[in-house]
C-alpha positions as CSV (number, residue, x, y, z in Angstrom):
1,X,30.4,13.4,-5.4
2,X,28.4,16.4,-6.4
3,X,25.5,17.3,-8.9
4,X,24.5,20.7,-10.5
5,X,21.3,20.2,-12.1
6,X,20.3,23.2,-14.3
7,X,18.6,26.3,-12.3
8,X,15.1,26.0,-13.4
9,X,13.4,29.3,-14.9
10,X,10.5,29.4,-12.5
11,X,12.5,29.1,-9.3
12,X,14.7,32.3,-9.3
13,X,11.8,34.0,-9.9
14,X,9.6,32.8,-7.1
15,X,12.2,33.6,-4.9
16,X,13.2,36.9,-6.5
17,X,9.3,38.0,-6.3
18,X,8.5,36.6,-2.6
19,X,11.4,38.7,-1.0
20,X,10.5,41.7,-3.1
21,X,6.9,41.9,-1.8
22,X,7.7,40.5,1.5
23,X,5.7,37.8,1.7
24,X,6.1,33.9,2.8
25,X,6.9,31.1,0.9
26,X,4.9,27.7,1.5
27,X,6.9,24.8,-0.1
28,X,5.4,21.5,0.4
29,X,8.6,18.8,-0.3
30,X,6.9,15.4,-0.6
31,X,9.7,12.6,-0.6
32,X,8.9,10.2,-3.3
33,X,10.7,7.1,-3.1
34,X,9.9,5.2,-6.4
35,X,10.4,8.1,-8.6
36,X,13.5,8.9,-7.1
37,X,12.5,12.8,-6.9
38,X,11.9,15.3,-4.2
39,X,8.6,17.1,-5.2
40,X,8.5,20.4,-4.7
41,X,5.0,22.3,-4.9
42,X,4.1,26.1,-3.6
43,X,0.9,26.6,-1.6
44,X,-0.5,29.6,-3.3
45,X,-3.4,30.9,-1.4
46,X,-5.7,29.2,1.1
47,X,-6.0,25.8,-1.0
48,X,-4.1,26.2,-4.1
49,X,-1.2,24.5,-5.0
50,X,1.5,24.9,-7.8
51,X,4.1,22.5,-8.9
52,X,7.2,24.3,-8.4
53,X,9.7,21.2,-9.7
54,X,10.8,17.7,-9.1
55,X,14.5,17.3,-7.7
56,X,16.3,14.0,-9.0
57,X,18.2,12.6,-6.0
58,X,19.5,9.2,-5.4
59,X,17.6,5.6,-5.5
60,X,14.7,5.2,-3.4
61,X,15.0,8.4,-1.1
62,X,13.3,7.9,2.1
63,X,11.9,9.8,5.3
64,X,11.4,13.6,5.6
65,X,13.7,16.2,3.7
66,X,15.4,18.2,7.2
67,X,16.2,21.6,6.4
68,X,19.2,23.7,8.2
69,X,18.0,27.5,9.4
70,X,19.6,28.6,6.0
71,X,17.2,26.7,3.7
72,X,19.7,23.8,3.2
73,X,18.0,20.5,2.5
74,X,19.0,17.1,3.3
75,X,17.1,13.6,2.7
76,X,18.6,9.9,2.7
77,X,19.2,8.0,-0.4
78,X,18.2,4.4,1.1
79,X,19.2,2.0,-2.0
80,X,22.3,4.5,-2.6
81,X,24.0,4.9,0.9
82,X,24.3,8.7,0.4
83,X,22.0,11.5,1.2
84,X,21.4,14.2,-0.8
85,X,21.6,17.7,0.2
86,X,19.3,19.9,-1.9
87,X,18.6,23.3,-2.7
88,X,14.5,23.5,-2.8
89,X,14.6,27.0,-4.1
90,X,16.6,26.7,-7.3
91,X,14.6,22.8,-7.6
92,X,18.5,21.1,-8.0
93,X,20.3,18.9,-6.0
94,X,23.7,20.6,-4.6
95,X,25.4,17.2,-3.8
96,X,25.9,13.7,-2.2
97,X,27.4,12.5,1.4
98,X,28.6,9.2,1.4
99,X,27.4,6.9,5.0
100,X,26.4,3.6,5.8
101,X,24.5,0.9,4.2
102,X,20.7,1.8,3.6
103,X,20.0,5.1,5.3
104,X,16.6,6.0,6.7
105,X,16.5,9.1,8.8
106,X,18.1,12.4,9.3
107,X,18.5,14.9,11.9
108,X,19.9,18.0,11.7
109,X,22.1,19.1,14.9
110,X,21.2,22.6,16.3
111,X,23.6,25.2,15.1
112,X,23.3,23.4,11.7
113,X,26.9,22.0,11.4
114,X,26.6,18.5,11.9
115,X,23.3,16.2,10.7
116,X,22.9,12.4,12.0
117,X,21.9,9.7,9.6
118,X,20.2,6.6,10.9
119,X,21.9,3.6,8.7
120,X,19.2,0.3,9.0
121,X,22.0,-1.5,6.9
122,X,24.8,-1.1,8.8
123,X,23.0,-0.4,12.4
124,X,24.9,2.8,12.7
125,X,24.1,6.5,13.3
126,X,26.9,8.7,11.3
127,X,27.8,12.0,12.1
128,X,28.1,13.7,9.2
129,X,30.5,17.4,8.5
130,X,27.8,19.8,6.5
131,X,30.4,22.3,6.0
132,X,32.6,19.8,4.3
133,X,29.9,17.0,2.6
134,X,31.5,14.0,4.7
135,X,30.7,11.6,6.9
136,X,33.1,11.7,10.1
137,X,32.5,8.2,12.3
138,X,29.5,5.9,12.6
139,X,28.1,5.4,15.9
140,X,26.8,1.6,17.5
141,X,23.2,1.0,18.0
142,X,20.9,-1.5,17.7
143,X,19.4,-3.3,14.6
144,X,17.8,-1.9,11.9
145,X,17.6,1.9,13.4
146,X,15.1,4.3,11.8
147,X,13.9,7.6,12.1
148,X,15.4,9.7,14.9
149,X,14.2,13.3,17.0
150,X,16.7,16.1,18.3
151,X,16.3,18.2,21.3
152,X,16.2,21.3,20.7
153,X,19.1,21.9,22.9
154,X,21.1,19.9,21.1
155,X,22.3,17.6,23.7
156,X,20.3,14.7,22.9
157,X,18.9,12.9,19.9
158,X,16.5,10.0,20.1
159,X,16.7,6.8,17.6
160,X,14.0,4.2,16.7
161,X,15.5,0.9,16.8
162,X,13.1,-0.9,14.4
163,X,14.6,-4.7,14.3
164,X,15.6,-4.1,18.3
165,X,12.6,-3.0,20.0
166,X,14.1,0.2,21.5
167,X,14.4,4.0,21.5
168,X,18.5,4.6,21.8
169,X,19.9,7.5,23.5
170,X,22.7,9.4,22.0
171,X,24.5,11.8,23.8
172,X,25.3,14.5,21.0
173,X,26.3,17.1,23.4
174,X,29.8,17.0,21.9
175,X,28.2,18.5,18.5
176,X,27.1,21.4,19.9
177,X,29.8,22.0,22.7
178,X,31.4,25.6,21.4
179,X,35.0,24.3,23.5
180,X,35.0,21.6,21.1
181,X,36.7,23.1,17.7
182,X,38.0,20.6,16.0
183,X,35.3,18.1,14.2
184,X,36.5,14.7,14.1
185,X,37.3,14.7,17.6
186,X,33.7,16.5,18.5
187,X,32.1,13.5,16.2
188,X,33.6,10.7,17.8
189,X,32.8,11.7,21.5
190,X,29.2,11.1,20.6
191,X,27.5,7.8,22.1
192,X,25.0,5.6,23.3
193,X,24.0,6.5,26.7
194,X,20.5,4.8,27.3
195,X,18.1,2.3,25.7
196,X,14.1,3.2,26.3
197,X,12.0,-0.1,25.7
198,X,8.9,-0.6,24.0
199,X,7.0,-3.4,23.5
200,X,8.2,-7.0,22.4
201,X,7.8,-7.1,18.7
202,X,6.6,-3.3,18.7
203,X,9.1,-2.2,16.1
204,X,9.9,1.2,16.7
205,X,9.7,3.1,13.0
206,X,9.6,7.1,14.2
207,X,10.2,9.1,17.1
208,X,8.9,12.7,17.6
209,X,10.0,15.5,20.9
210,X,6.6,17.3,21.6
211,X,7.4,21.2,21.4
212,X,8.2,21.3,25.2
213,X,10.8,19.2,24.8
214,X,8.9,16.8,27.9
215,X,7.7,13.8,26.4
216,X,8.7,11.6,23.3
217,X,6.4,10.1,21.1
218,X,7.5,6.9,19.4
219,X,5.0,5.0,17.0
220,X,5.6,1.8,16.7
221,X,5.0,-0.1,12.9
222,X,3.6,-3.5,14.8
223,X,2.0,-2.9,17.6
224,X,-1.3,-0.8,18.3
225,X,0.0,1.2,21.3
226,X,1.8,4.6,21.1
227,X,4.6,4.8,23.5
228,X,5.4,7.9,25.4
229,X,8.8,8.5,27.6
230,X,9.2,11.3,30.0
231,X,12.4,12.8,28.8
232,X,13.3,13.4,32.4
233,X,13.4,10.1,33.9
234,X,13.7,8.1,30.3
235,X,10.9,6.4,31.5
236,X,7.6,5.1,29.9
237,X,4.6,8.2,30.6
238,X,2.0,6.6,29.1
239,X,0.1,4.7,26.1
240,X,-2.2,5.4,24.0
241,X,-4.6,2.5,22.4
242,X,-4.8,3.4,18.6
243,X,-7.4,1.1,17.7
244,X,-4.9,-1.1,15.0
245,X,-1.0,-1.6,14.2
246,X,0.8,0.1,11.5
247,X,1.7,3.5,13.2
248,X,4.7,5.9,10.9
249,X,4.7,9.5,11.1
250,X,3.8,12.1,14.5
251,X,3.5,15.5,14.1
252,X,2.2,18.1,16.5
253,X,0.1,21.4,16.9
254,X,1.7,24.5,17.2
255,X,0.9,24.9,20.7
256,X,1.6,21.0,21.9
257,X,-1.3,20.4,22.8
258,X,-2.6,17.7,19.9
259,X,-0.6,15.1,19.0
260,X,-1.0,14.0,15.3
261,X,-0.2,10.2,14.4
262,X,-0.6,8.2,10.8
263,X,-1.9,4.8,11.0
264,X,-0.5,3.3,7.9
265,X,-2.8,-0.4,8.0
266,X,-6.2,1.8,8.4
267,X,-5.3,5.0,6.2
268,X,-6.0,7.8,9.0
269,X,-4.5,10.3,11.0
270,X,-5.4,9.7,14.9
271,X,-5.5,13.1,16.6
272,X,-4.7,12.4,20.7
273,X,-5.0,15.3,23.4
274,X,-1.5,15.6,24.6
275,X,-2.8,16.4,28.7
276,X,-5.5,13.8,28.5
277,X,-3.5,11.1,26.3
278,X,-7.4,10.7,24.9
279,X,-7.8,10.8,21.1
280,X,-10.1,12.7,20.0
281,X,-10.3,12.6,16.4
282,X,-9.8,9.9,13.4
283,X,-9.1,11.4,10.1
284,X,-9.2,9.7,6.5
285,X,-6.9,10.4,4.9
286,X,-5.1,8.7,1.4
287,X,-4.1,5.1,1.7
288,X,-1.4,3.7,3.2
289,X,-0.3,7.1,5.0
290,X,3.4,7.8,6.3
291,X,5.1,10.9,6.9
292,X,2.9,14.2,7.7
293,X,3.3,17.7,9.0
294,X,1.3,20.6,10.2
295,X,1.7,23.7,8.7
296,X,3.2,26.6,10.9
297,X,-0.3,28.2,11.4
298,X,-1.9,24.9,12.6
299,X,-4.5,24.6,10.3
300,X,-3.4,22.4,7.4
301,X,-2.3,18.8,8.0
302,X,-0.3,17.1,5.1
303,X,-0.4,13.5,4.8
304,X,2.2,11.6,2.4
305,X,-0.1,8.6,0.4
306,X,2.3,5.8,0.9
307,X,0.4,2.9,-0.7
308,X,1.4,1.5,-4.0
309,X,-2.0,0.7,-5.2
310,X,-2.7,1.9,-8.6
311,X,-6.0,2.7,-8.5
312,X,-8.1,5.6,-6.8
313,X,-9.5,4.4,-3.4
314,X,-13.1,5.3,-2.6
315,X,-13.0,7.8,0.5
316,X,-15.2,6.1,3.5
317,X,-16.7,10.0,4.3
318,X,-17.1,11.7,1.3
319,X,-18.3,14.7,1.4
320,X,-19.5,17.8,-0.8
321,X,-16.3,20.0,-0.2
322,X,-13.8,17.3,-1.7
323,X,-13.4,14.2,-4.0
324,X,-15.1,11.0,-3.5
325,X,-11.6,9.3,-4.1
326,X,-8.2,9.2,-3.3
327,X,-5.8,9.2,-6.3
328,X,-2.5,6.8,-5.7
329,X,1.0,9.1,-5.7
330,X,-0.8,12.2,-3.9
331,X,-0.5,14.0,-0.7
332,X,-3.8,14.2,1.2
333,X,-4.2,18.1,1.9
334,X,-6.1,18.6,5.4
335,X,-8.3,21.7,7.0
336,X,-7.9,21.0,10.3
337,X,-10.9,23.5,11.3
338,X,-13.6,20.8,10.7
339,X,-14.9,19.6,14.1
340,X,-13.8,17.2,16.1
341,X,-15.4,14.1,17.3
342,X,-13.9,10.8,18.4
343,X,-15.7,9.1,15.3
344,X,-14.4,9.3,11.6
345,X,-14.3,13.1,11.0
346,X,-15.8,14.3,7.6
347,X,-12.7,17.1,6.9
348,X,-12.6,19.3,4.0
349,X,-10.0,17.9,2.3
350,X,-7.7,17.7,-1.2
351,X,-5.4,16.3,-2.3
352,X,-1.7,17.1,-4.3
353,X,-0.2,15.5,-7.7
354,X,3.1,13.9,-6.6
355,X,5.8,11.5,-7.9
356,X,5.5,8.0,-7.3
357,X,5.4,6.2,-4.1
358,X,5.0,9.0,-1.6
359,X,6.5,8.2,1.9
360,X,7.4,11.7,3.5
361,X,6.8,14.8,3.6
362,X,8.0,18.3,4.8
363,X,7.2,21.9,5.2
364,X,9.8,24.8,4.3
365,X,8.9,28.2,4.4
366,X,11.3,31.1,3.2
């Protein structure tokens, strides 16, 4: 099933006017699951930002929007059991891909011809044909899976099993094998080839490959420990003590070397030293936060506002440089050049208009 919304007026331009002069494009995508939108908005300057559109997709869209090298978008429709591919530039929605019950996650395959949905309804992963908007098989896994990381090789991808206490394995090698032509047989090869355990009762919600491809970061939802796993032996590397349960989104510095975590239950971002495992910076940021990213230049941190509280929450460490309260259906806007400090850092910070219920978001530049 495909949808053409109408090209808005604005967005042709944008894009007509960036490639003329050369410049970069900063679209912040903020997945809003109540409204049932994508948000797009334009970073304009050092801390401006300009509402670019809102992109109707299907009920209660969930996790990240994953984009292919050509500017493709794709996010999971979790009360419609489709995901949407979008087109973030025109602000429409290009069509919908039929999968399993209740998607969550989506990864995009290197060399951008297959993507992986995580289905928590139907505790499948499918492999899903870009090129032709369908859904090829549905691979086993464990209960209730989640959000998922990709090498960047493309041989591997890495699940959060959420209701089964485990990161699963896939061996996706098959995608990206060039001997392999024909697609449903390349699909179906793909598998389950190892189970990396967390805690009892942890519940795995999101797993992240730091930019040397080494060690995976998995935050679990229910338990106060970050798990990492050496990617070479598939064995647990180390844990990190976050203080309180209710870890969601990782993201990471340019260079690897800071690890950036969301602690939903105490409405921060934990920075942790990737070679020291230490953290070494707590961030406020709006309540209830999910998905983040970093921006490409390492020095803005975006942090989706998951909660559903109505009412603007009083910021612990306000400060001259920003509000004195976060709004509800915002995304907490981050200048990662304040100093550090292993107590609650006082950031300059702002924060973006969104749609309702905030629980992801993502970076595309063009």
């Amino acid at each position: 099933m495909v949808t053409v919304l109408d090209w808005l007026p604005g967005a042709a331009s944008m894009a007509a006017n960036s490639q003329a002069e050369g410049t970069m494009i900063e679209l912040v995508c903020s997945t809003d699951t109540d409204s049932g939108v994508v948000t797009v908005v334009e970073r304009v300057g050092q801390n401006n930002y300009v509402l670019r559109g809102k992109i109707p997709v299907g009920n209660a869209p969930r996790g990240s929007v994953k984009f292919t090298k050509d500017g493709r978008g794709y996010v999971s429709n979790g009360a419609g059991d489709t995901i949407s591919e979008i087109d973030v530039i025109s602000n429409r929605e290009i069509g919908r891909i039929k999968v399993g019950v209740a998607p969550r996650g989506v990864g995009i395959v290197p060399g951008d011809r297959f993507a992986l949905v995580s289905n928590s309804g139907s505790n499948t992963v499918s492999v899903v044909d870009l090129s032709h908007r369908r859904e090829v098989t549905q691979v086993a896994v464990g209960r209730d899976p989640r959000h998922m990381a990709i090498s960047k090789a493309g041989d591997w991808a890495y699940v959060s099993i959420w209701g089964s206490d485990y990161v699963s394995k896939l061996d996706i090698q098959p995608l990206t094998d060039p001997m392999r032509a024909d697609v449903d047989t390349s699909a179906q090869a793909v598998r389950e080839v190892g189970r990396m355990q967390v805690r009892s009762d942890a519940h795995p919600y999101s797993t992240a490959l730091d930019p040397s491809g080494e060690l995976l970061f998995v935050a679990n939802t229910q338990s106060q420990y970050l798990s990492i796993f050496s990617t070479k032996t598939d064995k647990l590397h180390a844990e990190v003590d976050l203080g309180s349960k209710g870890s969601r989104g990782i993201a990471f510095s340019p260079d690897g070397k800071v690890a950036f975590v969301s602690v939903e239950d105490t409405s921060e971002v934990v920075a942790i030293d990737v070679p020291s495992m230490a953290i070494t910076r707590r961030i406020e940021v709006g309540p209830g936060p999910r998905g983040i990213a970093v921006s490409r230049d390492g020095g803005t941190l975006y942090s989706s506002a998951f909660s559903r509280n109505s009412s603007p929450v009083n910021a612990r460490q306000p400060g001259a440089r920003q509000p004195s309260s976060f709004n509800p259906n915002t995304v907490t806007v981050v200048d990662l050049s304040a100093p550090t400090g292993t107590a609650r850092a006082v950031a300059s910070w702002s924060q973006v208009d969104v749609g309702k219920g905030p629980c992801s978001v993502a970076i595309f530049y063009r």
